[in-house]
C-alpha positions as CSV (number, residue, x, y, z in Angstrom):
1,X,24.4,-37.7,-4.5
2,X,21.1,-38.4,-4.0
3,X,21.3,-37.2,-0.2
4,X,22.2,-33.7,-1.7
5,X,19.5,-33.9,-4.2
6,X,17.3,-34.6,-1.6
7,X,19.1,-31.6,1.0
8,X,18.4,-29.3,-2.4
9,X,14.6,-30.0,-2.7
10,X,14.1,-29.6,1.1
11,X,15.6,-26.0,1.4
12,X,13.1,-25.3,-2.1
13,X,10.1,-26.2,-0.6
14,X,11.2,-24.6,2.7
15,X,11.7,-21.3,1.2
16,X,8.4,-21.3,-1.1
17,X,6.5,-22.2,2.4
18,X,8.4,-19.0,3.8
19,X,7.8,-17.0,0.7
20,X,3.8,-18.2,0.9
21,X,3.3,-16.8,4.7
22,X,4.8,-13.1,3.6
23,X,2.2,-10.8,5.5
24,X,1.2,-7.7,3.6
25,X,-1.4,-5.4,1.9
26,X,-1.8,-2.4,0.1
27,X,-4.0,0.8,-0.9
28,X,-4.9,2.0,-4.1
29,X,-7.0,5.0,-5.0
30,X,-7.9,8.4,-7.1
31,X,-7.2,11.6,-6.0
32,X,-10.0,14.1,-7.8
33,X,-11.2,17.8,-7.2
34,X,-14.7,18.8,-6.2
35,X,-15.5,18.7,-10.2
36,X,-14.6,15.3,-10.4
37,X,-10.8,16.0,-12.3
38,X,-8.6,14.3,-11.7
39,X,-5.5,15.4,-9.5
40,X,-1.6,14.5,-10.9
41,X,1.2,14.8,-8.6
42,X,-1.1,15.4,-5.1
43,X,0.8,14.3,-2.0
44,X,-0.2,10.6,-0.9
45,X,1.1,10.0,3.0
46,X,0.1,6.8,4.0
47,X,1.0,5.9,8.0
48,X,0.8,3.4,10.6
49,X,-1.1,4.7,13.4
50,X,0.4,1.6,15.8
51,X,4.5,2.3,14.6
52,X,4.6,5.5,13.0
53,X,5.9,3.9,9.8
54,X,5.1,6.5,6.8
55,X,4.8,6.3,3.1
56,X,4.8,9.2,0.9
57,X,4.1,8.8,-2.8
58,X,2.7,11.0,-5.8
59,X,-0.2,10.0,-7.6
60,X,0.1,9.7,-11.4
61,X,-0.5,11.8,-14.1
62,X,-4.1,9.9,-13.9
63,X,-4.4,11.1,-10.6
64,X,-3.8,7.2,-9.4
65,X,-2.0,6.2,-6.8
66,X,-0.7,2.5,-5.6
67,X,1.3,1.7,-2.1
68,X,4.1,-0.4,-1.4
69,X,3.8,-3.9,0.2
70,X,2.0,-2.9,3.8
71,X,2.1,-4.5,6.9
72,X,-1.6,-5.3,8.2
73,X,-2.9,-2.5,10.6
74,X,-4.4,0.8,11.1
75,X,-3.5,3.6,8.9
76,X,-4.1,7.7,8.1
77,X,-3.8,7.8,4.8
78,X,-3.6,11.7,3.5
79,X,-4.4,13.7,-0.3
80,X,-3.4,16.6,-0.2
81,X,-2.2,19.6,-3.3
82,X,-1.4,23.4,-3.7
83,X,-4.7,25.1,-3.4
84,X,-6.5,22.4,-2.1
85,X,-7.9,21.9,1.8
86,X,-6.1,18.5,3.2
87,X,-8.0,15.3,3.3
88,X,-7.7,12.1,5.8
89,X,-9.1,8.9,5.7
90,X,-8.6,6.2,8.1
91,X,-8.0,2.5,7.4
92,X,-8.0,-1.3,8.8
93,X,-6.0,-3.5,6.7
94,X,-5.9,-6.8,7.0
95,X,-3.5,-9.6,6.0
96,X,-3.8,-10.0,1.9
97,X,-6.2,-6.7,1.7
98,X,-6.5,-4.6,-1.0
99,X,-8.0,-1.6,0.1
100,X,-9.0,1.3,-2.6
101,X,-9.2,4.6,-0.9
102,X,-10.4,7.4,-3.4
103,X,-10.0,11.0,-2.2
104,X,-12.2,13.9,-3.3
105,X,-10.2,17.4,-2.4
């Protein structure tokens, strides 16, 4: 009994090690107009320069906008809307970065 007891505390602490060493980071921003309003529903494409991995979200009726869990690496990260000229900003993230990107169209 107390070997299993023990077998079941090894695997937990094994898999909150592995848990701990997860590798990611994200971007968060505001996507406004030249006035300052802010923009709902503009197109948010976020990709990885080095894979070609792309993310494409809508910002929020605040004109927020949050990415999912990122691996760390280069991105283009893109704002754009109807009537609006398309904007591109560049990126480094690095492991456990929380980069804020705002976009001005």
């Amino acid at each position: 009994m107390q070997r299993l007891l023990f077998a079941l505390l090894l695997a937990v602490i094994l898999a909150t090690a592995l848990y701990a060493q997860t590798e990611s980071a994200s971007i968060v921003g505001t996507v406004t107009d030249s006035s300052g309003a802010l923009v709902p529903s503009a197109t948010v494409t976020i990709r990885n320069t080095q894979t070609n991995a792309t993310y494409t979200l809508q910002t929020s009726a605040d004109g927020n906008f949050t990415s999912p869990p990122l691996q760390p690496g280069s991105y283009a990260v893109t704002a754009e809307t109807t009537g609006f000229a398309k904007t591109t900003q560049n990126v480094n993230l690095d492991v456990d970065q929380h980069a804020r990107l705002d976009f001005s169209l």
